[in-house]
C-alpha positions as CSV (number, residue, x, y, z in Angstrom):
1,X,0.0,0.0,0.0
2,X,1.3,3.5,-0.9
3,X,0.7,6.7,1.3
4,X,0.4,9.5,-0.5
5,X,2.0,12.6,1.7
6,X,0.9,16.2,1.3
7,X,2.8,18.9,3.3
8,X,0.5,21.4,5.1
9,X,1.4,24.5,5.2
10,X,2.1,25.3,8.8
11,X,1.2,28.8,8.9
12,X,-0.5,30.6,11.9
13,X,-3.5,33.1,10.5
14,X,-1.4,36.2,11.3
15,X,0.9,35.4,8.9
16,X,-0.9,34.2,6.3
17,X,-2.9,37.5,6.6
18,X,0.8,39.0,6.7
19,X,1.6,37.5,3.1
20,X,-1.7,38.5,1.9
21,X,-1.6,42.0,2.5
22,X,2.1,42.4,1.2
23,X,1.2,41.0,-2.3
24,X,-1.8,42.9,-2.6
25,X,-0.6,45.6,-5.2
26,X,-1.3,41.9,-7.1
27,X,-4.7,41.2,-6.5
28,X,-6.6,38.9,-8.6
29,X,-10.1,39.9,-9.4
30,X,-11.5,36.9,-7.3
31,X,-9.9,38.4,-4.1
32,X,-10.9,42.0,-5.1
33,X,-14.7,40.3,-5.4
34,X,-14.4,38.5,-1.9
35,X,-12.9,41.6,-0.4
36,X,-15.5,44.1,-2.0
37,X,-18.8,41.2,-0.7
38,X,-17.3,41.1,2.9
39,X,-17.4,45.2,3.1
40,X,-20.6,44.9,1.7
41,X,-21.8,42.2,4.0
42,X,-20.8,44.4,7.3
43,X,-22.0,47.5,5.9
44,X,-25.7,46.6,4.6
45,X,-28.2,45.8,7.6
46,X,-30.4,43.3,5.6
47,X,-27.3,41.0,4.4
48,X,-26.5,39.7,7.7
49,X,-27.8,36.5,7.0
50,X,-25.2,35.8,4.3
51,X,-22.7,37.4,6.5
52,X,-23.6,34.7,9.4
53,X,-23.5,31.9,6.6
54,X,-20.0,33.4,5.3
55,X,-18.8,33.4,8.7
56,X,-20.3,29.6,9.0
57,X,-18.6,28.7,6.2
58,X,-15.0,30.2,6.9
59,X,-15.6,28.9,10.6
60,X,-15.9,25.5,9.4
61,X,-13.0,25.5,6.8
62,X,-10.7,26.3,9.5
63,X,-11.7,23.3,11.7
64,X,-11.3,21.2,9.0
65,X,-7.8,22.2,8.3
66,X,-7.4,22.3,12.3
67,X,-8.8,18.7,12.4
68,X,-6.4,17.5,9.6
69,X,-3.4,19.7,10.7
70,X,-4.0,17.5,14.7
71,X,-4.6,13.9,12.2
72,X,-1.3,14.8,10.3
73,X,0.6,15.3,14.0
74,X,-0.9,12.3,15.3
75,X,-0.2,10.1,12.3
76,X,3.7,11.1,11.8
77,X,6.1,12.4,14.5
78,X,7.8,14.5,11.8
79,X,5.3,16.6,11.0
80,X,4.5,17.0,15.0
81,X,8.4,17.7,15.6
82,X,8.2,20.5,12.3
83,X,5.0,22.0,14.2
84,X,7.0,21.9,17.8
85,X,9.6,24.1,16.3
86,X,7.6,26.3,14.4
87,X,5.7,27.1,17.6
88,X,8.9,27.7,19.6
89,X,10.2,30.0,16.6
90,X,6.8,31.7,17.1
91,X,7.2,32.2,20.7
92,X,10.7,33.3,20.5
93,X,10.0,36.2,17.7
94,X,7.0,37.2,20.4
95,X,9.3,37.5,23.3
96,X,11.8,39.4,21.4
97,X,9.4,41.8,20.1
98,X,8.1,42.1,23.9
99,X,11.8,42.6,25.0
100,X,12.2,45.2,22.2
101,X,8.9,47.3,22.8
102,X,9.5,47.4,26.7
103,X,13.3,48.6,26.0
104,X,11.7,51.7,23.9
105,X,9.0,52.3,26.7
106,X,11.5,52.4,29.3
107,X,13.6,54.7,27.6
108,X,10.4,57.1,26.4
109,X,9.3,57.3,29.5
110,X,12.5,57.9,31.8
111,X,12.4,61.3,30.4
112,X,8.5,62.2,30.4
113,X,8.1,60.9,34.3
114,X,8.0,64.9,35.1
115,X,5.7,65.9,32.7
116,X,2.8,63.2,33.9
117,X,0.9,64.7,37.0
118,X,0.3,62.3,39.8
119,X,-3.5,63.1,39.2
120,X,-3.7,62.0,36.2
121,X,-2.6,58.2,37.7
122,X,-4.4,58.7,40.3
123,X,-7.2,59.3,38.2
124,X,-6.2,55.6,35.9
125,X,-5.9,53.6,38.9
126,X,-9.0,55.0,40.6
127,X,-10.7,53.9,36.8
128,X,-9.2,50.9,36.7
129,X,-10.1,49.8,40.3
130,X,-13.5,50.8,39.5
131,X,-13.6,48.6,36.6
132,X,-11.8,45.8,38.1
133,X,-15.0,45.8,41.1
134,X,-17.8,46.0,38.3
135,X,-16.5,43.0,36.5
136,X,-16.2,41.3,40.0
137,X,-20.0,42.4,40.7
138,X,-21.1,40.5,37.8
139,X,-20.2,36.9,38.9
140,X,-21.4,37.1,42.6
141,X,-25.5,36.4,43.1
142,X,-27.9,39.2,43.6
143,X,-30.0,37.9,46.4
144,X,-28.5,38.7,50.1
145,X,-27.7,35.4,51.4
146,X,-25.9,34.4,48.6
147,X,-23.8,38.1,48.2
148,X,-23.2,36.9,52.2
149,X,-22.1,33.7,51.8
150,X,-19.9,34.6,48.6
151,X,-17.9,37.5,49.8
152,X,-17.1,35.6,53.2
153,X,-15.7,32.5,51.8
154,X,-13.8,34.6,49.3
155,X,-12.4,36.5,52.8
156,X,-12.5,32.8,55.1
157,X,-10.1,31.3,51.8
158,X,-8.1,34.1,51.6
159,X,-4.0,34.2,51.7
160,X,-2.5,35.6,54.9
161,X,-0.7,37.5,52.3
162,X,-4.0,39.1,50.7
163,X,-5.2,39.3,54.0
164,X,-2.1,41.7,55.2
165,X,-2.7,43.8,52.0
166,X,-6.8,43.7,52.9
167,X,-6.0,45.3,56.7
168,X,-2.9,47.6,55.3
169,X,-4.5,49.2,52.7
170,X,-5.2,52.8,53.4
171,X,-8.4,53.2,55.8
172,X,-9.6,50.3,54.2
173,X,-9.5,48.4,57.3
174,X,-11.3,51.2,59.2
175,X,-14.0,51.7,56.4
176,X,-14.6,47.6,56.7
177,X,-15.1,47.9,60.5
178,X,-17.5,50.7,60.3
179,X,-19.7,49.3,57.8
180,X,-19.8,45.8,59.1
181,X,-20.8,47.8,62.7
182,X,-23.8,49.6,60.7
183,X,-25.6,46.2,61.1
């Protein structure tokens, strides 16, 4: 019996968006079509049903090359070795671009530490902290009891550690006492 082989191209969707968009001064008419019914798709109202079936459609053709890609792996250790170093040249280029971009953030921003006011972060932390509580609000239940029971098992589990930073914070240990007292 003869197997027939067929190399996949092992290619993660940023890159292959990557080599599109750099030979696009050479676009067929077939991709100008596809690009032209996709922008059409998104901006008319009453095509969203053949935007959902388009997005069906793509959705499905990248689970099949997913689910052949994983049946390739399984069946030969080559191909799963080719794929192992391809996603640690992946990784690598990612923390070098990471190294790189914090080298030039440290460096802008040793000389522009005077010129941001302490307000202003002040004014970011206070925003994010807010945020941080509103997503936090979402997950625990609405009814009393359960709000109760929630918030003081998170407290009863809690790391002496998050406990030390619970009771240091600044008159956050006073502002719990007082309203825990208002009972």
């Amino acid at each position: 019996m003869v197997r027939l082989i067929v190399k996949l191209r092992i290619t993660r969707k940023s890159q292959r968006i990557e080599e599109s968009s750099k030979g696009s001064c050479t676009e067929t008419k077939s991709t100008k079509r596809s690009r032209d019914l996709r922008e059409k798709l998104k901006n008319y109202p009453k095509m969203k049903k053949k935007l959902e079936q388009y997005k069906k459609r793509k959705k499905l053709e990248n689970q099949k090359y997913k689910a052949k890609l994983k049946q390739m792996r399984e069946e030969s250790v080559n191909i799963d070795n080719q794929m192992k170093q391809k996603q640690k040249e992946w990784q690598n280029k990612r923390r070098r671009n990471l190294a790189e971009a914090k080298k030039v953030y440290e460096k802008n921003t040793n000389g522009e530490n005077d010129s941001k006011s302490s307000t202003q972060t002040k004014k970011q932390t206070t925003q994010n902290l807010r945020k941080k509580a509103e997503r936090a609000k979402k997950h625990i239940p609405n009814s009393p009891k359960g709000w109760a029971k929630t918030i003081s098992h998170i407290i009863t589990t809690a790391t002496p550690k998050r406990l030390s930073q619970l009771v240091s914070e600044d008159n956050m240990a006073s502002n719990i006492e007082k309203t825990l007292n208002l009972n």
